[in-house]
N, C-alpha and C positions, 0 to 999 in steps of 0.2 A: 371424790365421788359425791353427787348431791342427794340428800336425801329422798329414800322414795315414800310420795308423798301419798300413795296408794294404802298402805297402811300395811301392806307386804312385804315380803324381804328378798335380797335376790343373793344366790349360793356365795359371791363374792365376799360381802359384810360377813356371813356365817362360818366364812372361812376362816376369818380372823387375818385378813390381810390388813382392814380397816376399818374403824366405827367410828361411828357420828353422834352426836345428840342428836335428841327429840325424834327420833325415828323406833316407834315401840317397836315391834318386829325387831329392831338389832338391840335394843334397854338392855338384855343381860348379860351383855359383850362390851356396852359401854358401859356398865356397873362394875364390872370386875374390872374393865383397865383403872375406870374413876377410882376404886377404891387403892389400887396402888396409888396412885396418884395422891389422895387424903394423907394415905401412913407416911411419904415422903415429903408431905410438906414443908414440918421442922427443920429438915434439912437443907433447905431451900433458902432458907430466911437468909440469904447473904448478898453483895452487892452485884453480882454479873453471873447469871445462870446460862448455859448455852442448851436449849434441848435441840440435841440430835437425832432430826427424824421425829416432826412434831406431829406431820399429818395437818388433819383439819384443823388445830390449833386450841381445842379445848383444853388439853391438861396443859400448853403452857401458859392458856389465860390463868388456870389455876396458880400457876405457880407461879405469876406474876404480883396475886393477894399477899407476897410476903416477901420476893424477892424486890430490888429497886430496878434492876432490867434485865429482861431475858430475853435472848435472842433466841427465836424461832426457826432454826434450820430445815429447811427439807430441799428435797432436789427436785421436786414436782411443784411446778409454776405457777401450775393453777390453784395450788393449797398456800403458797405466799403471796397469791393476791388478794386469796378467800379472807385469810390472815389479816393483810393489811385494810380491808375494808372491815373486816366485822370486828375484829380486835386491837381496838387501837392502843391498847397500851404495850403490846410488843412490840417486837424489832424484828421483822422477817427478814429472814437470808435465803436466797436460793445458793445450793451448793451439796457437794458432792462430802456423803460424810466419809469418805478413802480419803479425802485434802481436806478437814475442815478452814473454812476461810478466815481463824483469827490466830491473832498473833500466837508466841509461845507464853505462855506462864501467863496467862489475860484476863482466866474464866476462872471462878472461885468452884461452881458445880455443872457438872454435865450431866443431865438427865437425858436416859436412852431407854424409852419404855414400849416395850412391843416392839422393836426395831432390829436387834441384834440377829437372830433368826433369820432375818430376811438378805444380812450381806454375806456378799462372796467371802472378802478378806477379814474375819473377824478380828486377826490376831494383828492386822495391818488399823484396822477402826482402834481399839484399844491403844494400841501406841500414839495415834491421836492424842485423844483424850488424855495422856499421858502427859504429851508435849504440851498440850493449850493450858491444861490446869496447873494452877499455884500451887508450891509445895505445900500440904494439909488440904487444900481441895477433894470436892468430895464426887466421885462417880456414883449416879444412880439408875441398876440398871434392874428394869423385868425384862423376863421371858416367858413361853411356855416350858414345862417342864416336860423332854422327851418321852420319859417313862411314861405318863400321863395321858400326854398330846399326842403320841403315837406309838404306841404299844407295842412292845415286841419288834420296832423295825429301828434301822440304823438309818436309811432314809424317812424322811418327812410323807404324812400323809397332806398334809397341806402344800398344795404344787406353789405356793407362792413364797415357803420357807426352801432357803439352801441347808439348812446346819440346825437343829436345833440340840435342845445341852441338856443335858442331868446336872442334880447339884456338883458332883466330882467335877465335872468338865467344865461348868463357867466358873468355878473356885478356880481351877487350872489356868484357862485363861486368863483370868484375873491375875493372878501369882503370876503368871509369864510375862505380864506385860509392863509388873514392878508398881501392880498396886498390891495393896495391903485389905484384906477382906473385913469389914469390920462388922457385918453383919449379913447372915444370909439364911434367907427367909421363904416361907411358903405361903403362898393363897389359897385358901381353903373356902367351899362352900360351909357355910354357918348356918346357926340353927333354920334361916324359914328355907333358904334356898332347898337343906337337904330335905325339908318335908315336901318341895316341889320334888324334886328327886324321887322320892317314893309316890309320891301322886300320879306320876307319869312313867312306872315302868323302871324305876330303876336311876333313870337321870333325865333330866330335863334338857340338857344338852342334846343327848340324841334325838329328842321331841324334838327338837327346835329342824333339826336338820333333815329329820322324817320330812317333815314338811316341802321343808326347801328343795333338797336333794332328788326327791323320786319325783319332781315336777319340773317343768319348763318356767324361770318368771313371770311372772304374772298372772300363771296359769291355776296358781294354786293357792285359795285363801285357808289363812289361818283358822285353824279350827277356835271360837270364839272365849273356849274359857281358856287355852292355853297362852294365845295372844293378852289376856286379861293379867292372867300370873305372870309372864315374862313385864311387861309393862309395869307391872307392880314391883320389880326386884329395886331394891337398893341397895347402896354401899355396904350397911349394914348388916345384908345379907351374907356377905363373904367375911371368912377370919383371916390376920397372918400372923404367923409365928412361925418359931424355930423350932419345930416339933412335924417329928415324921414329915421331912422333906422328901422322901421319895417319892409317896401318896399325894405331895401339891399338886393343884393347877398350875401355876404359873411360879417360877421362882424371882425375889427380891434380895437384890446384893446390894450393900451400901461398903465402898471401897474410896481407899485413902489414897489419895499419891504422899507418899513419903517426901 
């Protein structure tokens, strides 16, 4: 999706299917995947990174600052041209993450951030990941956290997620699929985020999609100091820890293949 250059947002970005850089109207959707992205670094530092389901290719330029190569998968053609033009220090792959296209035992880490949610075969993805990775290789993966992300429902309020997880359920699938959990984690709004939070009623989230939501694109500009505060978020803005995982945004697992 190309950024809109309008300075507004359209319900798709807000949905959380996909975020970009430099497009304020979506900064605190790209802040909160970025900051996953930051705390996974260290884990990164190894020779052959595969991200599964890169998107537009920011986090895995990021993870390219430490890794020696990382391969860029996604299955949308237009995001591994995007890829290959504007990032050149990856390796874009098109391909299908149910087949990933490399050998067995190849990839030292696979990073799947904001992806998992979105497949049919989750339990069919993970075995992947299984097979490609070197024994001690490390899976890293976010999600949103069901509890959170959709309240009260067994189905998805975001029509672009199939499945999404509580901590129990991607520990589970992780365990099923004969990784080893080695850490699993919460993202939290942090200290400024939550003062935006009470600035706006409660959560800044649902400001965002007030906006979006009860309008037609285009149709509706940003009220000027919310656009202001959102634009203003950074990484810093959000915590993670291992504390009161139920209450995260988003959950971070880092898993071992044995």
């Amino acid at each position: 999706m190309s950024p809109n250059t309008t300075g507004q947002e359209v319900t798709l970005h807000l949905s959380g299917e996909r975020t970009v850089p430099d497009v304020p109207a979506e900064n605190y959707w790209f802040r909160r995947h970025e900051a996953a992205y930051e705390y996974l670094l260290p884990y990164c530092a190894r020779p052959v990174v595969l991200e599964a389901g890169c998107g537009e290719g920011y986090g895995a330029h990021r993870i390219a600052e430490v890794a020696d190569q990382v391969l860029a998968l996604d299955y949308d053609e237009p995001s591994t041209t995007h890829i290959a033009v504007n990032y050149p220090a990856l390796t874009p792959v098109r391909g299908n993450l149910g087949f990933l296209p490399v050998r067995a035992h190849s990839v030292d880490v696979v990073a799947n951030l904001q992806v998992i949610e979105h497949l049919w075969d989750q339990a069919g993805f993970l075995a992947e990941c299984f097979r490609v990775l070197r024994p001690g290789g490390r899976l890293l993966v976010s999600t949103p956290n069901r509890i959170t992300f959709s309240p009260g429902r067994d189905t998805p309020l975001n029509p672009y997620h199939t499945r999404e997880l509580a901590p129990a359920e991607l520990a589970g699938l992780l365990t099923e699929a004969g990784f080893q959990t080695e850490r699993l984690l919460g993202l939290h709004h942090g200290a400024a985020v939550r003062r935006l939070d009470e600035r706006y009623g409660g959560s800044v989230i649902q400001a965002q999609l007030d906006v979006v939501l009860d309008h037609l694109p285009g149709q509706a500009p940003w009220p000027p100091e919310l656009l202001a505060d959102v634009a203003a978020i950074d990484t810093a803005g959000f915590d993670i820890h291992d504390r009161e995982l139920e209450a995260s945004l988003d959950l971070i697992a880092v898993a071992v293949r044995p």
